[in-house]
MOPAC internal coordinates of N, CA, C and O (Angstrom, degrees):
PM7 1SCF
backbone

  N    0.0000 0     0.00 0     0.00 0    0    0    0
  C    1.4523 1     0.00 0     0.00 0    1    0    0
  C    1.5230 1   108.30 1     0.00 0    2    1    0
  O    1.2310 1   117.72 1   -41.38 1    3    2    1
  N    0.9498 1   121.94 1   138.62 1    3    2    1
  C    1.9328 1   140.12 1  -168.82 1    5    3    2
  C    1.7163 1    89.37 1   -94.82 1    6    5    3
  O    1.2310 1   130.04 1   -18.63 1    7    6    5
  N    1.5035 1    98.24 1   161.37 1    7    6    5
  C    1.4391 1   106.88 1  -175.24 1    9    7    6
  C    1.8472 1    97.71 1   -92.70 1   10    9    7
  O    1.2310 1   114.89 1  -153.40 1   11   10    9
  N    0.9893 1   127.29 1    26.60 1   11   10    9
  C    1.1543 1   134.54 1   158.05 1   13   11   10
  C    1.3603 1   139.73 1  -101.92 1   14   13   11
  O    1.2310 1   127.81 1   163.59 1   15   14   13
  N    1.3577 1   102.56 1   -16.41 1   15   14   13
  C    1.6321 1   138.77 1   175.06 1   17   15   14
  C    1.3914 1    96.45 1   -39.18 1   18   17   15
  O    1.2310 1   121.02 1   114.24 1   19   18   17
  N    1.9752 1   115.65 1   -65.76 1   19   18   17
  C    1.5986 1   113.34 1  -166.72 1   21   19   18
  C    1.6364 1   112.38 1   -36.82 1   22   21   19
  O    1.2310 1   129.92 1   107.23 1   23   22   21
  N    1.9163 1    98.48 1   -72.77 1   23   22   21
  C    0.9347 1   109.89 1  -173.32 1   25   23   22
  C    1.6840 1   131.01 1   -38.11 1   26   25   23
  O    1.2310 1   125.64 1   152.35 1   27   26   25
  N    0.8624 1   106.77 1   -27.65 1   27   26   25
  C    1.5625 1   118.80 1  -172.59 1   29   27   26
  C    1.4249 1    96.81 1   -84.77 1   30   29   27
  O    1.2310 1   114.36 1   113.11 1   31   30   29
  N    1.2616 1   128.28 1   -66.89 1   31   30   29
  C    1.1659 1   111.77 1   159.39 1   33   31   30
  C    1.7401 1   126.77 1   -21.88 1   34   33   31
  O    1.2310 1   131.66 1   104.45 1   35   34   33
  N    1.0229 1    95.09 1   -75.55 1   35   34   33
  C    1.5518 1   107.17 1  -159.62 1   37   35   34
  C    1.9490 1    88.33 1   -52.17 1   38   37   35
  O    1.2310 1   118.31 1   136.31 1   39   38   37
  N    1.5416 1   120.82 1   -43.69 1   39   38   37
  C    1.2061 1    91.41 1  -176.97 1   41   39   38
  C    1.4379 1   141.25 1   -53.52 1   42   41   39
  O    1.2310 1   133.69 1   133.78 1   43   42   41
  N    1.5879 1    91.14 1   -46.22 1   43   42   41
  C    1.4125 1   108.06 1   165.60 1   45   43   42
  C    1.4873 1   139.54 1   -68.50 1   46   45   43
  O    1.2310 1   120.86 1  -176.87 1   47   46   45
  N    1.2502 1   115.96 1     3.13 1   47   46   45
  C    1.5531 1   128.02 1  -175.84 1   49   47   46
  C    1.5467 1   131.33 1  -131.92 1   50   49   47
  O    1.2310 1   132.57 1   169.12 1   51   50   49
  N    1.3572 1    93.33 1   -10.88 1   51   50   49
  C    1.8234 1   113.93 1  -165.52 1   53   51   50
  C    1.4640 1   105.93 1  -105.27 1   54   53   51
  O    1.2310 1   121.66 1   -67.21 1   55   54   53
  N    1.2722 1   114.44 1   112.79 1   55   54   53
  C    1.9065 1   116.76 1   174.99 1   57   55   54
  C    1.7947 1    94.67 1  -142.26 1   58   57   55
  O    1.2310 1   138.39 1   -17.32 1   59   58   57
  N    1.2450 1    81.97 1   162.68 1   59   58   57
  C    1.7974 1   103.41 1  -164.82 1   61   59   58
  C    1.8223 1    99.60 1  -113.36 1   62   61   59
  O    1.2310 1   120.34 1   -19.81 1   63   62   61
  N    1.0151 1   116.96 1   160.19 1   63   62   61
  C    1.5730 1   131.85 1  -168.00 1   65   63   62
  C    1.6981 1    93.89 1  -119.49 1   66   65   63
  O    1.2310 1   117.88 1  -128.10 1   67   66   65
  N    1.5144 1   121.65 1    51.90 1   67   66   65
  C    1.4849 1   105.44 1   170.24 1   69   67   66
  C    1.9003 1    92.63 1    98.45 1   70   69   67
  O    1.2310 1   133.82 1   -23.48 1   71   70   69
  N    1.7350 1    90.89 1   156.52 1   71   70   69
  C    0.9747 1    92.60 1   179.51 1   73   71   70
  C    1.8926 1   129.18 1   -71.18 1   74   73   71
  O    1.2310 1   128.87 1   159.20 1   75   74   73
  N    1.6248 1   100.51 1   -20.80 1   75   74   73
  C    1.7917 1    93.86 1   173.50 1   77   75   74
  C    1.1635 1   129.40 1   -98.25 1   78   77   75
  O    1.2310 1   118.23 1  -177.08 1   79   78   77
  N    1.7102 1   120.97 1     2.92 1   79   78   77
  C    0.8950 1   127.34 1   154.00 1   81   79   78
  C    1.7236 1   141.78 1   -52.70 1   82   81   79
  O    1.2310 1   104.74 1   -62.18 1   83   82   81
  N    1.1326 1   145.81 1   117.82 1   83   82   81
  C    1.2549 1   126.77 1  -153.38 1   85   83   82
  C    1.7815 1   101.90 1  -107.52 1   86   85   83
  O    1.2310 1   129.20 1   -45.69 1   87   86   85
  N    1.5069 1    99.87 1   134.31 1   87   86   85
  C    1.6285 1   104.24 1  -176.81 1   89   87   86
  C    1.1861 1   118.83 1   -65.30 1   90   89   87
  O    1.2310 1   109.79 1   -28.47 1   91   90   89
  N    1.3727 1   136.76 1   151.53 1   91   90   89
  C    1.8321 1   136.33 1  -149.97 1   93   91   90
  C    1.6459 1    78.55 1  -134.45 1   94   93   91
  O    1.2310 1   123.55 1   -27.01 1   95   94   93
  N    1.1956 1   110.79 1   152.99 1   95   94   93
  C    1.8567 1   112.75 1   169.59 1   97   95   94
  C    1.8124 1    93.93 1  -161.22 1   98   97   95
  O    1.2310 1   129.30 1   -71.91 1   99   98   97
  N    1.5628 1    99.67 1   108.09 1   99   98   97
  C    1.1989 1   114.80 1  -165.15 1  101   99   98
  C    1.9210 1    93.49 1   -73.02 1  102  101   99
  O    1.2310 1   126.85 1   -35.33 1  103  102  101
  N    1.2951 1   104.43 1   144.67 1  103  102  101
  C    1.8301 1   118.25 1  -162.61 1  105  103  102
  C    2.0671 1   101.53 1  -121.86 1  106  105  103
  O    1.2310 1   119.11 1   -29.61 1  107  106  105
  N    0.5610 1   119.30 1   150.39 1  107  106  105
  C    1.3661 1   122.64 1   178.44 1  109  107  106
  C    2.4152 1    96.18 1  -150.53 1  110  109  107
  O    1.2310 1   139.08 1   -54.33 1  111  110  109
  N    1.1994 1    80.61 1   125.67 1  111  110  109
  C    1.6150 1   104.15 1   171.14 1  113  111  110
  C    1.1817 1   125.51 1  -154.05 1  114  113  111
  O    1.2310 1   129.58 1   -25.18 1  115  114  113
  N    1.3924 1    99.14 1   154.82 1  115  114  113
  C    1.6391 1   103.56 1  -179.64 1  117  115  114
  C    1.4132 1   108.90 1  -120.44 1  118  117  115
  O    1.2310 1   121.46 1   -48.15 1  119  118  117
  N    1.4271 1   114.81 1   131.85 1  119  118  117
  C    1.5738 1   122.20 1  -147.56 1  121  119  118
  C    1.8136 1   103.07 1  -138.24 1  122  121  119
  O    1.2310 1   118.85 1   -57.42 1  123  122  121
  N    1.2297 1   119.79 1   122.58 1  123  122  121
  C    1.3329 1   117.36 1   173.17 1  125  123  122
  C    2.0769 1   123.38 1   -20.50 1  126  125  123
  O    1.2310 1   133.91 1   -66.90 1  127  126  125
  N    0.7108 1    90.72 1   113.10 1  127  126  125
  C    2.0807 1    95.78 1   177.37 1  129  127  126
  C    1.5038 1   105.70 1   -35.80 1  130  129  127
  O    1.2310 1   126.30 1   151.77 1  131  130  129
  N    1.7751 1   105.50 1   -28.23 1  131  130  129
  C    1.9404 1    96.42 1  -165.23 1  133  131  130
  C    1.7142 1    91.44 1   -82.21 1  134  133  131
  O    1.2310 1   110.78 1   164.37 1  135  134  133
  N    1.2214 1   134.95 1   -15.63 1  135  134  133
  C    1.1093 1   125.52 1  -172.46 1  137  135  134
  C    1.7307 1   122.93 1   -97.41 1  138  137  135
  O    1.2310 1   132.51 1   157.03 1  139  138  137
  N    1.5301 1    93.44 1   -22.97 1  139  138  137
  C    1.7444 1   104.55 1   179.09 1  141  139  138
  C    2.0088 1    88.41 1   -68.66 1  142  141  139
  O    1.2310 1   124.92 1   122.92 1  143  142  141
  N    1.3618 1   108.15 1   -57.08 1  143  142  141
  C    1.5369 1   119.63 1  -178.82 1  145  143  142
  C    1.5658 1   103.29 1   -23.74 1  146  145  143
  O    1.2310 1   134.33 1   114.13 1  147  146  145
  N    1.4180 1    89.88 1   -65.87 1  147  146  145
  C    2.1944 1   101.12 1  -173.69 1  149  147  146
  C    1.4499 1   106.11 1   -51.65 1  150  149  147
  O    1.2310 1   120.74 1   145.43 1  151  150  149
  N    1.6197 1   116.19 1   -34.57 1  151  150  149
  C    1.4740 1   112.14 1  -160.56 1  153  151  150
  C    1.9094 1   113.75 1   -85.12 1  154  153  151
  O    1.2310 1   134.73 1   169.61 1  155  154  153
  N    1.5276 1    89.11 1   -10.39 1  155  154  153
  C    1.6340 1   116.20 1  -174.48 1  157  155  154
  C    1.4789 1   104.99 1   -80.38 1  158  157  155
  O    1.2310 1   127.51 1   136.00 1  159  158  157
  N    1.2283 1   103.15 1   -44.00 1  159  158  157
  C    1.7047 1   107.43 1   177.81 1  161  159  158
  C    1.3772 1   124.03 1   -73.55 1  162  161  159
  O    1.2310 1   127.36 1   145.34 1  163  162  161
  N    1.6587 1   103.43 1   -34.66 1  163  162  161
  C    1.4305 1   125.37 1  -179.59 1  165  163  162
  C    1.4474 1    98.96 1   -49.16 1  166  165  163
  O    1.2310 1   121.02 1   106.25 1  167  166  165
  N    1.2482 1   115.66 1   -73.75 1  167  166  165
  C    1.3815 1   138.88 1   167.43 1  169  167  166
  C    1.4255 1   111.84 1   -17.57 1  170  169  167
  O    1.2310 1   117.64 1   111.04 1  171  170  169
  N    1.2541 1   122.11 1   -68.96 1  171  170  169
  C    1.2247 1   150.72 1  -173.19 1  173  171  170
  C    1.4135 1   103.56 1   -50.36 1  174  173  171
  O    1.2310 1   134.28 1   146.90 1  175  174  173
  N    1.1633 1    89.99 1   -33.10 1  175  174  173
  C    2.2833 1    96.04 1  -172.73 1  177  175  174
  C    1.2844 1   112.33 1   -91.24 1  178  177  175
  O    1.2310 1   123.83 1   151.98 1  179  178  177
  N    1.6477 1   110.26 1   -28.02 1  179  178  177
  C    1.1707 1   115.47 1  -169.91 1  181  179  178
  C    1.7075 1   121.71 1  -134.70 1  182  181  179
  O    1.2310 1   122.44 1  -114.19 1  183  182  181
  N    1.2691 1   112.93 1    65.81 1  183  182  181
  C    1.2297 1   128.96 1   171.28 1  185  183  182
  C    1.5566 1   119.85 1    -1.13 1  186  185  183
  O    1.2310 1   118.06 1   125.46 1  187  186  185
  N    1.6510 1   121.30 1   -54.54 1  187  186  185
  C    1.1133 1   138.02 1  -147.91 1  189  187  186
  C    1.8204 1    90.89 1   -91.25 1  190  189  187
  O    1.2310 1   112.13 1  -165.77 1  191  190  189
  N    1.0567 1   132.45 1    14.23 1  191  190  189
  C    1.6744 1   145.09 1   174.11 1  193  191  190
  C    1.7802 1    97.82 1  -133.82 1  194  193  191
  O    1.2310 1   143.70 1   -38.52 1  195  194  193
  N    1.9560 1    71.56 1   141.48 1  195  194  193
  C    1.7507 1    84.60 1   168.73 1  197  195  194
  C    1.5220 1   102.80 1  -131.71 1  198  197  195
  O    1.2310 1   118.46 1    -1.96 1  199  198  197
  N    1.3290 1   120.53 1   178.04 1  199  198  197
  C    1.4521 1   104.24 1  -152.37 1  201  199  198
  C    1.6954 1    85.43 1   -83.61 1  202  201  199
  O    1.2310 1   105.69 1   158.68 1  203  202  201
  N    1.7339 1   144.14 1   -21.32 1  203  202  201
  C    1.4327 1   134.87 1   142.33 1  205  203  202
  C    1.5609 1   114.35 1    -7.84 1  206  205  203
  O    1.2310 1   129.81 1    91.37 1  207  206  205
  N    1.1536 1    98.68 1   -88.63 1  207  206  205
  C    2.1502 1   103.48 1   163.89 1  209  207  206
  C    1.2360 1   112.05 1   -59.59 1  210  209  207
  O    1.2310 1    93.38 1   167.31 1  211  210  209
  N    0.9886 1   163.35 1   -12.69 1  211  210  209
  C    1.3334 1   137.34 1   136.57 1  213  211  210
  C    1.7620 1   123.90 1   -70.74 1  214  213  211
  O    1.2310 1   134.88 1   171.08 1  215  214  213
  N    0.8383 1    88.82 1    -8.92 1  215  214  213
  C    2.1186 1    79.82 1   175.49 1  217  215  214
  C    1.3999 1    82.64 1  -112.67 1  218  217  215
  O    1.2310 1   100.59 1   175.85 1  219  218  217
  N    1.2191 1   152.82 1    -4.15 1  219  218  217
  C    1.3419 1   128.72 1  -171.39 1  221  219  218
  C    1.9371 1   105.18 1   -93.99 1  222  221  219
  O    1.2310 1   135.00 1   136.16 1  223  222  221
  N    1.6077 1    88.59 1   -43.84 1  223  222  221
  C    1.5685 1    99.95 1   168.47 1  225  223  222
  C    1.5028 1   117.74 1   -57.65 1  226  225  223
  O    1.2310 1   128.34 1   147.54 1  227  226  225
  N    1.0880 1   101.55 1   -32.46 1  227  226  225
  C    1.7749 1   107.83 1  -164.75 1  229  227  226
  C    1.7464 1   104.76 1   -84.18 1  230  229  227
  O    1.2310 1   127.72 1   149.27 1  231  230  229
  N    1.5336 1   102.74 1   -30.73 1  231  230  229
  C    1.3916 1   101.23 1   168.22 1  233  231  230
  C    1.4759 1   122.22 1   -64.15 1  234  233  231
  O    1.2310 1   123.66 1   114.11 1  235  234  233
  N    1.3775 1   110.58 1   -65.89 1  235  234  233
  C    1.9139 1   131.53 1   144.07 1  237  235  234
  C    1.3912 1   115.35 1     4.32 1  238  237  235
  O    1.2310 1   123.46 1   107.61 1  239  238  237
  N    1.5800 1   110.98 1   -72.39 1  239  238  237
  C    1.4487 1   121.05 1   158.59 1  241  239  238
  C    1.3455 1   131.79 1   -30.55 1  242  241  239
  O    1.2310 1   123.73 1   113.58 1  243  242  241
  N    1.3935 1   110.44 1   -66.42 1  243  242  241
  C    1.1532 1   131.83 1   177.43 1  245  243  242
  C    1.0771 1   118.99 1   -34.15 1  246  245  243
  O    1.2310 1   126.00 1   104.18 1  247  246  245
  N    1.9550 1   106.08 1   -75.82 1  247  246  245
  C    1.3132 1   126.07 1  -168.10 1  249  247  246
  C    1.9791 1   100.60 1   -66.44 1  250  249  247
  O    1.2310 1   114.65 1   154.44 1  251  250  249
  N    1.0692 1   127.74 1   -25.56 1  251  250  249
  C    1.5223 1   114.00 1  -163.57 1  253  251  250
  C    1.7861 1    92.54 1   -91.54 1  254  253  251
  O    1.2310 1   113.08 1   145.43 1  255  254  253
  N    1.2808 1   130.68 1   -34.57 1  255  254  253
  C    1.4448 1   124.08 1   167.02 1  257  255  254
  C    1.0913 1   133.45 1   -52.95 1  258  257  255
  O    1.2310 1   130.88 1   166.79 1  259  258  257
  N    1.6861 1    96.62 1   -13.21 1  259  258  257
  C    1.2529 1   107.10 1  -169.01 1  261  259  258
  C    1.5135 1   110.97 1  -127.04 1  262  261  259
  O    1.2310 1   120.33 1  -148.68 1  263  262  261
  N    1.7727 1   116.97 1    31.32 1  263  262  261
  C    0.9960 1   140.06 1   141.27 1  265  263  262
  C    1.9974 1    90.52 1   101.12 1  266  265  263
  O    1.2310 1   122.32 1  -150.93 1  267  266  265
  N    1.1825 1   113.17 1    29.07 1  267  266  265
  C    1.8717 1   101.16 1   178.51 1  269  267  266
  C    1.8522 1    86.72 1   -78.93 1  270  269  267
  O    1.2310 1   131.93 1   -42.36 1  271  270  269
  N    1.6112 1    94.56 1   137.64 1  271  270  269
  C    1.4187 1   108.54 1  -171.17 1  273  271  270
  C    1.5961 1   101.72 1  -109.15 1  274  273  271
  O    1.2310 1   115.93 1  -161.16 1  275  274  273
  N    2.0608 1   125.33 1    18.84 1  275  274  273
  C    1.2150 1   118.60 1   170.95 1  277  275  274
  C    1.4112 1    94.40 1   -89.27 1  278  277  275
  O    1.2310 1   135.42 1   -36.16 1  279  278  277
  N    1.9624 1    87.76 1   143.84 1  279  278  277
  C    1.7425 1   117.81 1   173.49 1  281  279  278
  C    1.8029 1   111.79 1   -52.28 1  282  281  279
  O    1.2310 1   130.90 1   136.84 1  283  282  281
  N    1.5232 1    96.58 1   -43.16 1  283  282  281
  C    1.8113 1    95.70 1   168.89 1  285  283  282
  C    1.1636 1   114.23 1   -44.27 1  286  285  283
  O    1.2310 1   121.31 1   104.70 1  287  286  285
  N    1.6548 1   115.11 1   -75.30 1  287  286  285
  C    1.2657 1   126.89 1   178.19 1  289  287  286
  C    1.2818 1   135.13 1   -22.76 1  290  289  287
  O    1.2310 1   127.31 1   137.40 1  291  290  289
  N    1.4792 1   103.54 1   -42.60 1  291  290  289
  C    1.6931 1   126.95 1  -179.61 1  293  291  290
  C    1.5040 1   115.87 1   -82.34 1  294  293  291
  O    1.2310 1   123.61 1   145.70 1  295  294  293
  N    1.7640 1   110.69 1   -34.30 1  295  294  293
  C    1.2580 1   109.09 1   168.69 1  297  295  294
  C    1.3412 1   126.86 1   -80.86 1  298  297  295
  O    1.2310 1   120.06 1   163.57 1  299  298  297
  N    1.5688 1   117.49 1   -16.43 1  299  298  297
  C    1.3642 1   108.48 1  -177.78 1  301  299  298
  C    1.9037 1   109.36 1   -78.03 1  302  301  299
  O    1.2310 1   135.71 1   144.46 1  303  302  301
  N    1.5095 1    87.20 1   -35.54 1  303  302  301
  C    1.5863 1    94.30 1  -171.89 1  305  303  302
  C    1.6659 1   109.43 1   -66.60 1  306  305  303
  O    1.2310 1   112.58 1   164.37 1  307  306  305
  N    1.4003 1   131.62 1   -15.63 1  307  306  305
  C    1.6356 1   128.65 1   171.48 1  309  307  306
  C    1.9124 1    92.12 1  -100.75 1  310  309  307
  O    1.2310 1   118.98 1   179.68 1  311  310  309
  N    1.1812 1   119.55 1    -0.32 1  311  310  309
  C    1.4290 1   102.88 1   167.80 1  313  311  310
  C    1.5916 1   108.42 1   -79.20 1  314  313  311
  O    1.2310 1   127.97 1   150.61 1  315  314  313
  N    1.2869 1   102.26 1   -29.39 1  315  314  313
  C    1.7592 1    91.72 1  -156.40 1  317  315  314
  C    1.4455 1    79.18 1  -106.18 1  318  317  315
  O    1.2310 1   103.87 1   172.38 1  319  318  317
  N    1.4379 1   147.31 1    -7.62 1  319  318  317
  C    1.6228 1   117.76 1   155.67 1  321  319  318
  C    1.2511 1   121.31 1   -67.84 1  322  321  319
  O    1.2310 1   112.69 1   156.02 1  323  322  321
  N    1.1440 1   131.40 1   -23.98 1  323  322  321
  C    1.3294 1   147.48 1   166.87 1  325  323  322
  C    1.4677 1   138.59 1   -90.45 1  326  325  323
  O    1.2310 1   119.04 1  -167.73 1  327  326  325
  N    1.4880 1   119.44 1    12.27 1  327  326  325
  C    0.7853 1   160.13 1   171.79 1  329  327  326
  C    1.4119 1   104.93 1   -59.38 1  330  329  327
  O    1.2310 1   114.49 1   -54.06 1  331  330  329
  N    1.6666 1   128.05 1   125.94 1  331  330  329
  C    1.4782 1   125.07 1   175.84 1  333  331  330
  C    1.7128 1    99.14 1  -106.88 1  334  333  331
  O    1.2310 1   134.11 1   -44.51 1  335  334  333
  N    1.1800 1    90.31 1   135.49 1  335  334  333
  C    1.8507 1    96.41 1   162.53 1  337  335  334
  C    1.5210 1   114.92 1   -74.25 1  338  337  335
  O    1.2310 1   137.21 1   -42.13 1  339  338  337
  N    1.6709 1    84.27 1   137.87 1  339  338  337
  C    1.6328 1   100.54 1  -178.37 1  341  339  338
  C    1.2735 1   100.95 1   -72.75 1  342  341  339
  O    1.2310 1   120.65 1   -31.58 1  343  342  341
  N    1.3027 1   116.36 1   148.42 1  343  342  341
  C    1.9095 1   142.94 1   155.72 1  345  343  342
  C    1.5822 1   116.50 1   -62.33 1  346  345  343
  O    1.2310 1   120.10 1   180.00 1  347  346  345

């Protein structure tokens, strides 16, 4: 896959429902077993995550550490550091 692959995608497949609606872009990957394992347990401990919020956070993370300068990007990733666990 070329580093152009996303984009083309995303042009051709990605539409929004209005402006406050937020766009969903369904992801499919294949990820080491020791880490689905970690994300199984994660889960397991913590009810209030689904493995959705965890690859979405973990993506979030990623991209803002790694200098992504979108306002989305930046807000989801201090949402879910700041994030209180439910009771």
């Amino acid at each position: 896959m070329d580093r152009n692959h996303l984009e083309r995608c995303h042009d051709v497949g990605v539409t929004t429902q209005g402006d406050c609606t937020p766009a969903y872009v369904s992801l499919e990957a294949e990820i080491p077993e020791v880490l689905y394992r970690g994300m199984k347990e994660f889960i397991v401990n913590h009810p209030n995550w689904d493995q959705y919020r965890v690859m979405s956070s973990a993506l979030a993370h990623f991209l803002f550490q790694n200098g992504c300068g979108e306002r989305a990007v930046t807000d989801h990733y201090l949402d879910d550091l700041f994030i209180r666990p439910e009771n």
